[in-house]
C-alpha positions as CSV (number, residue, x, y, z in Angstrom):
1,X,-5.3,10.1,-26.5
2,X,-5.7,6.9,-28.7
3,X,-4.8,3.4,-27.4
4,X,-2.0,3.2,-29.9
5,X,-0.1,6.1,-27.3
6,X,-0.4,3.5,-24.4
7,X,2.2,1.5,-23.7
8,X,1.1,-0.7,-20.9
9,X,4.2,-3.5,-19.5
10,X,2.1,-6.4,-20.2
11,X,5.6,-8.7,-19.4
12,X,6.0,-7.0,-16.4
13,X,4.3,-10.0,-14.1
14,X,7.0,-12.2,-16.1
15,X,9.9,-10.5,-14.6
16,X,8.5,-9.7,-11.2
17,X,5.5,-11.6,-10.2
18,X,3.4,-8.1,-10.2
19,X,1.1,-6.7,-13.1
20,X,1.2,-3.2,-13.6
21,X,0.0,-0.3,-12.0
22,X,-1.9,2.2,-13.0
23,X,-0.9,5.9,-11.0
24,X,-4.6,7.8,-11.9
25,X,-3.3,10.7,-10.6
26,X,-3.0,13.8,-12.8
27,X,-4.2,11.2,-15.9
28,X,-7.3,12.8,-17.8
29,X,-10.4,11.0,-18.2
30,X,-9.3,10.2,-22.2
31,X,-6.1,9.0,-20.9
32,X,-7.8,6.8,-18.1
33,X,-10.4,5.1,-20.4
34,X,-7.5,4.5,-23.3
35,X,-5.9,2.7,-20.5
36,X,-8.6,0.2,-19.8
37,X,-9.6,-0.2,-22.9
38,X,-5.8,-1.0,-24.1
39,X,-5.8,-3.4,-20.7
40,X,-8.8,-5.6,-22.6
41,X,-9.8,-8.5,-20.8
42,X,-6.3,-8.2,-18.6
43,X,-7.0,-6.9,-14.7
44,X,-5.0,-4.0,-13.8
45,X,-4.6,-2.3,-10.0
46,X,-5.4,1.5,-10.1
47,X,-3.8,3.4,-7.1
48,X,-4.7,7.3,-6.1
49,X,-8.3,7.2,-8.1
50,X,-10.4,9.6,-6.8
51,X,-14.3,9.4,-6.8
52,X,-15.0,12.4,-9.2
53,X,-12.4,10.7,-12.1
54,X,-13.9,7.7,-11.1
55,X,-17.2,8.7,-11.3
56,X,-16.1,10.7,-15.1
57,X,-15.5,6.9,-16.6
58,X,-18.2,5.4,-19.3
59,X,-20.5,3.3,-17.4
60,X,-19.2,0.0,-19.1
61,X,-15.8,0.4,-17.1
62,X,-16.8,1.5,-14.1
63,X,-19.2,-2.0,-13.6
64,X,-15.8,-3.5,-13.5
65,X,-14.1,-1.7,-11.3
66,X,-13.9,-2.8,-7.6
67,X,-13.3,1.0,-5.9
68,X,-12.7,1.3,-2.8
69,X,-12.8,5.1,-1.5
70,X,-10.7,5.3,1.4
71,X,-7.2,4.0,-0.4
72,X,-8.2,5.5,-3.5
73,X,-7.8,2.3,-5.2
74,X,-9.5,0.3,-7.8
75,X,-9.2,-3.7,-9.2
76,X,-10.1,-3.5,-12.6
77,X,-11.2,-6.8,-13.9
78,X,-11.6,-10.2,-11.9
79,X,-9.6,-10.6,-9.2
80,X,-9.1,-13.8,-6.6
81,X,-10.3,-13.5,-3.0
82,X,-6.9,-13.5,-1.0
83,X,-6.9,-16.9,0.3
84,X,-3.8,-18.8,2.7
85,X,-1.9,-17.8,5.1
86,X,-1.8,-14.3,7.0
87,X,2.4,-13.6,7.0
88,X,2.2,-9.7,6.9
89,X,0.4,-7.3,9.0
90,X,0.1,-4.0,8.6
91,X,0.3,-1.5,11.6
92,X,-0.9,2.0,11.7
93,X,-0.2,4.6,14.2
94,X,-3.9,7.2,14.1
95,X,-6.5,6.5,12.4
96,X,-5.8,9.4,9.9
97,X,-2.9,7.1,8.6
98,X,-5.7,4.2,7.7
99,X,-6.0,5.7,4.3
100,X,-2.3,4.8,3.7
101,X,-2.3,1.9,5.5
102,X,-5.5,0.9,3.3
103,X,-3.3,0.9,0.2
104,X,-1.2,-1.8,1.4
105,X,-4.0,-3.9,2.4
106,X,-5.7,-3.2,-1.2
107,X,-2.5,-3.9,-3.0
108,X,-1.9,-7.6,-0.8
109,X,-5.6,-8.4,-1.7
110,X,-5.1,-7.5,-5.5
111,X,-2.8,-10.1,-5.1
112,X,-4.6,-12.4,-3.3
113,X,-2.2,-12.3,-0.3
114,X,-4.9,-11.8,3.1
115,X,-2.9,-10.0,5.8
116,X,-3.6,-8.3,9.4
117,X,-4.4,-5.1,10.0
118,X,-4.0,-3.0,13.0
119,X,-5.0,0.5,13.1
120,X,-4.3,3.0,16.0
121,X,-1.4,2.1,17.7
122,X,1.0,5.0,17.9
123,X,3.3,5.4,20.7
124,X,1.7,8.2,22.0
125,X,-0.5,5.0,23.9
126,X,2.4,2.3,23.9
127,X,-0.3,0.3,25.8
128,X,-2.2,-0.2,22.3
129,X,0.7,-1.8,20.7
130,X,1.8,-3.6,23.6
131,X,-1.5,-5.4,23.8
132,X,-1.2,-6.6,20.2
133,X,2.6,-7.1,19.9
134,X,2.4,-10.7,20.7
135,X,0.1,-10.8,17.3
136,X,2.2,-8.8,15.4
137,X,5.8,-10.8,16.5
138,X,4.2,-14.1,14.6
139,X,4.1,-12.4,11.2
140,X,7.1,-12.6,8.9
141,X,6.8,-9.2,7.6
142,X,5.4,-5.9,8.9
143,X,4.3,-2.8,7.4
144,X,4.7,0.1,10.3
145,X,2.5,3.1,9.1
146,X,3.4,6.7,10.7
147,X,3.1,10.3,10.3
148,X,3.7,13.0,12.6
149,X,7.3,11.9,14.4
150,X,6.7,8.2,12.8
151,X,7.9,7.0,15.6
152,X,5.7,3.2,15.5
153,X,8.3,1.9,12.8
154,X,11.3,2.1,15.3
155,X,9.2,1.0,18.3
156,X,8.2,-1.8,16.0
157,X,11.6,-2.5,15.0
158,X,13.2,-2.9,17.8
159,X,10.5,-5.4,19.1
160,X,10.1,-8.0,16.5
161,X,12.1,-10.8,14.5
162,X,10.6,-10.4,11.1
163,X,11.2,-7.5,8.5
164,X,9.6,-4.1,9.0
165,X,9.0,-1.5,6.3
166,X,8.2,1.9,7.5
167,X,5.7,4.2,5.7
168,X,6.3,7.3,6.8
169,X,3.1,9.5,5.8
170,X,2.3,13.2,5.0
171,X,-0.2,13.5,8.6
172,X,0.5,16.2,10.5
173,X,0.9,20.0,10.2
174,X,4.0,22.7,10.9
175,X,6.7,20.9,11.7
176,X,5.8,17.5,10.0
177,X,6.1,19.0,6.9
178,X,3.7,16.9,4.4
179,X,5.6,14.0,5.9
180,X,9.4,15.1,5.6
181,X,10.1,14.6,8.9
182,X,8.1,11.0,9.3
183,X,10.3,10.6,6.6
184,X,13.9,11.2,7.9
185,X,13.0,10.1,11.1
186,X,12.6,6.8,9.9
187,X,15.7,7.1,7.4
188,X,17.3,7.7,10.6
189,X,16.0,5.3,13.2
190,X,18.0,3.1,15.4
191,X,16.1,0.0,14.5
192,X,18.9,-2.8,12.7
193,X,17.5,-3.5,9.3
194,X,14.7,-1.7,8.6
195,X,13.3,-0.5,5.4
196,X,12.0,2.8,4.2
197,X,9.7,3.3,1.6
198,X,8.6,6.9,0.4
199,X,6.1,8.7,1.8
200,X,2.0,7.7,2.1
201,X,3.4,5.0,-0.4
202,X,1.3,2.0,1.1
203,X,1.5,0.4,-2.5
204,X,5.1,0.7,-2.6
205,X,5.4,-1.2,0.8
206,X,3.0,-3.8,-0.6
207,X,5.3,-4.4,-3.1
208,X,8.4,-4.8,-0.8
209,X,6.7,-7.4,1.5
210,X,5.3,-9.6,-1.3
211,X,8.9,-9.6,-2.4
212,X,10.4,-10.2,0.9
213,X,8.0,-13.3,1.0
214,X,8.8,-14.5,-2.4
215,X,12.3,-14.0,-2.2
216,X,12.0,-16.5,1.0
217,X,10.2,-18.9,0.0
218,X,13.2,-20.0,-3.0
């Protein structure tokens, strides 16, 4: 694939304050390196890069990549320490969840935007989130991450003032159904105002809380 074929939305931070992002998923290694290459000097987020495609890139592009293997995720070019005030936190229900979770924190420190994280807290032990809630009530935005039942969002939502975006994710087996029923249950949930992203999109739910917090502070 030749860099001519990329079209990569340079304007994009213009419009919305965000650069974009690269999905490595199902991209070859041809197309992955015409990417950078087209990117230049420019830093670019890549979501869902796995070790082995990261591993298949030229030497030069993989010394400026900052991977991370857990989220799957990778800051290509220089990229600001997050730095200021911590007004999201990011809640996870197990600990097989983190790797979803992870992608939210990746995408708020791409941005430089620090934020809390809080892993295994599901309901399943309400005493765990009880002894943070406190914590989590000073934040003005909180990303609730849940698979199985995804019950934490609604728990979540019904306890604090600021806005909460569920992730529902794809843990669980038989009836969870790669995340379906996380999902609908918390399409469905009782909590007043809560948002829904898709599922084990942690990048998505990044997005929506940096522009939550931007759209506030006009």
């Amino acid at each position: 694939m030749a860099e001519n074929d990329i079209k990569l939305d340079f304007e994009r931070h213009e419009r919305l304050g965000f650069d974009e992002a690269i999905l490595s998923a199902g991209k070859s290694t041809e197309h992955l390196i015409a990417i950078l290459k087209k990117a230049g000097d420019r830093s670019l987020l890549l979501t869902r890069l796995d070790q082995d495609a990261l591993a298949a890139l030229p030497t030069a592009l993989t010394e400026r990549i900052d991977y991370e293997p857990l989220s799957r995720t990778g800051f290509f070019g220089p990229v600001a320490a997050p730095s200021g005030t911590k007004e999201i936190a990011i809640v996870t229900a197990g600990t097989s969840d983190v790797r979803v979770s992870r992608e939210a924190a990746r995408t708020l420190a791409y941005y430089g935007t620090p934020c809390l994280e809080i892993s295994d807290v599901g309901v399943a032990g309400l005493w765990r989130l009880m002894e943070r809630i406190d914590e989590i009530k000073r934040h003005r935005v909180v990303i609730a991450v849940a698979g199985l039942d995804a019950a934490l969002p609604s728990v979540v939502g019904g306890l604090v003032p600021g806005l909460v975006i569920a992730v529902p994710t794809s843990t669980g087996y038989g009836a969870a159904r790669g995340g379906e029923t996380a999902l609908f249950s918390s399409l469905v949930s009782c909590a007043p105002g809560m948002v829904v992203v898709n599922i084990d999109n942690g990048y998505g739910a990044a997005c929506a809380a940096l522009r939550a917090l931007q759209g506030g502070s006009k």
